[in-house]
C-alpha positions as CSV (number, residue, x, y, z in Angstrom):
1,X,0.0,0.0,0.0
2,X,2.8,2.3,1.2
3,X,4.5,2.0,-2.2
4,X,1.3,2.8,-3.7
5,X,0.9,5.6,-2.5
6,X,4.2,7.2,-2.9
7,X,4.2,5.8,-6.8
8,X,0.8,8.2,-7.0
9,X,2.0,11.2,-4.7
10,X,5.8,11.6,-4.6
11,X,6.9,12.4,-8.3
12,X,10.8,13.0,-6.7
13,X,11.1,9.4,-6.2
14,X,10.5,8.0,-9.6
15,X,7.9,6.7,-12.1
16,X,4.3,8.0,-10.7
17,X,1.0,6.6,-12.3
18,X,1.0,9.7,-14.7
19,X,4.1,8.8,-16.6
20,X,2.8,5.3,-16.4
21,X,-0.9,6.8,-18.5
22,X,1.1,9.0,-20.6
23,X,3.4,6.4,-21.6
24,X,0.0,3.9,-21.8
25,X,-1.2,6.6,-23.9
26,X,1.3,8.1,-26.1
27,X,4.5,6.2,-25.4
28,X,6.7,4.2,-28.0
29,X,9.4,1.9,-26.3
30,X,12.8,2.4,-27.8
31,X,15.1,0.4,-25.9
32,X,16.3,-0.6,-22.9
33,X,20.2,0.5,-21.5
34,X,22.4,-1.9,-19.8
35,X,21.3,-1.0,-16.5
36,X,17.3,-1.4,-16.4
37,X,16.5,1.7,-17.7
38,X,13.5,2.1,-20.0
39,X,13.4,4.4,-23.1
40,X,10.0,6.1,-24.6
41,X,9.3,8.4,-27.5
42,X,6.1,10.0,-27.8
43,X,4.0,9.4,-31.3
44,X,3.7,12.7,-32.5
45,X,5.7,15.8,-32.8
46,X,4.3,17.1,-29.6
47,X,7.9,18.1,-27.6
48,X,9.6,21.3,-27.3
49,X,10.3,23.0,-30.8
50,X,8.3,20.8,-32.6
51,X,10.1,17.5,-31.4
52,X,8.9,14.3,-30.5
53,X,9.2,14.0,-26.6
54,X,11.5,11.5,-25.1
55,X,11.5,9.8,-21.7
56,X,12.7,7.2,-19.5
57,X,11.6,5.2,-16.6
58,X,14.5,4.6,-14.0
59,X,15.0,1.1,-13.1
60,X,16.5,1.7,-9.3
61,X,13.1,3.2,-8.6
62,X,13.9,6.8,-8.0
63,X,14.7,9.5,-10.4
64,X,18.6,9.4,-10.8
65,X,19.6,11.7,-14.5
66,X,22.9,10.1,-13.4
67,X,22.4,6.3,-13.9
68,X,21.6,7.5,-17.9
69,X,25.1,6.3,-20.1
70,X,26.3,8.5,-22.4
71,X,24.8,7.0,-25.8
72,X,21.5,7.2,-24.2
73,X,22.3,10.9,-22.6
74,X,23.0,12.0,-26.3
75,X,19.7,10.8,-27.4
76,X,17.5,12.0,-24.5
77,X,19.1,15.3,-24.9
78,X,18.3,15.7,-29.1
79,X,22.1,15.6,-30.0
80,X,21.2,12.8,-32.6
81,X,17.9,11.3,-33.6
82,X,19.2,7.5,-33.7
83,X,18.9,5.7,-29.9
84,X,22.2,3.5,-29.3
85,X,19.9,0.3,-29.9
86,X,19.8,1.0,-33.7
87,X,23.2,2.3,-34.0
88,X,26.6,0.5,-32.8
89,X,27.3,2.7,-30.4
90,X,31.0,1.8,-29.0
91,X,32.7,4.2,-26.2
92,X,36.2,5.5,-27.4
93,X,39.5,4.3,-26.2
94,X,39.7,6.9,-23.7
95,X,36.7,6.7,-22.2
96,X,36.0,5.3,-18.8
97,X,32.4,3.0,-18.2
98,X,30.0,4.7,-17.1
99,X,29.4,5.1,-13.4
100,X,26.1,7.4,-11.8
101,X,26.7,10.1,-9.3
102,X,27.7,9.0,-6.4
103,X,27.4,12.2,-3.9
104,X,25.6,11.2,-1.3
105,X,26.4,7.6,-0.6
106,X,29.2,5.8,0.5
107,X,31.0,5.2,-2.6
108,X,31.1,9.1,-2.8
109,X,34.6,11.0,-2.9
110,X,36.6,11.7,0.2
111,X,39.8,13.4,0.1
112,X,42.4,12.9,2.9
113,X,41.0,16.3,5.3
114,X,38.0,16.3,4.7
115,X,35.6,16.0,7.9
116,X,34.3,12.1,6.9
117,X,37.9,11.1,5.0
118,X,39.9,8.9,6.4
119,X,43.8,9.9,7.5
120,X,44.7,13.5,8.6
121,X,45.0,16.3,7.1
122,X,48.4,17.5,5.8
123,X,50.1,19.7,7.7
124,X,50.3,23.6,6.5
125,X,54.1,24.3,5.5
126,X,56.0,27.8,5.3
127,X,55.3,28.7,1.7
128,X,51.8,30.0,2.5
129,X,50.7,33.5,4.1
130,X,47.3,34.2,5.7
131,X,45.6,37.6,4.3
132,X,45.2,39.5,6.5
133,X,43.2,43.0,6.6
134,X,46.1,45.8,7.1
């Protein structure tokens, strides 16, 4: 019941039941990424500047632009009108795999200093003067 509810009322937390109608309604699938996520385009020409609209359902079950790799990024965003699944889309050489935003969580970033890194942090040598109002 409790999920629901929040799928009806809290639109911050992912797919509610009126991107489930629309996509009912007006929705074409496209493809799916390698992490769950759903792709839809709408039938007609409806979106901004003329455009069909695009849209995706998250599959970790809260809104997360993040968790979107970059093929599918370039496709939601109208930098090219082919989705990855009818292209071979193939990552350069010197690009790393794609990992979400991680700010936040536990796997997030922690320099040595900083108030939940681990170690200490360095000590401040001579080369460095305070400002100070004169």
């Amino acid at each position: 019941m409790k999920d629901f509810l929040l799928e009806i009322l809290a639109w911050w937390r992912g797919n509610t039941w009126g991107t489930r109608l629309w996509i009912a309604m007006n929705g074409v699938f496209v493809g799916e990424d390698e992490f769950g996520n759903q792709y839809y385009r709408s039938r007609k020409p409806n979106g901004p500047n003329g455009r069909e609209r695009r849209m995706v359902t998250y599959a970790v079950g809260f809104a997360e632009a993040s968790s979107i790799p970059p093929g599918w990024h370039g496709w939601m965003h109208y930098r090219t009108d082919t989705p990855p699944t009818e292209t071979s889309y193939a990552p350069r050489a010197w690009q790393k795999p794609h990992q979400p935003n991680l700010t936040g969580t536990a796997g997030a970033y922690r320099p040595d200093g900083s108030l939940l890194g681990k170690g200490e942090r360095p000590r401040v040598t001579g080369d460095y003067d305070a400002w100070s109002p004169e």
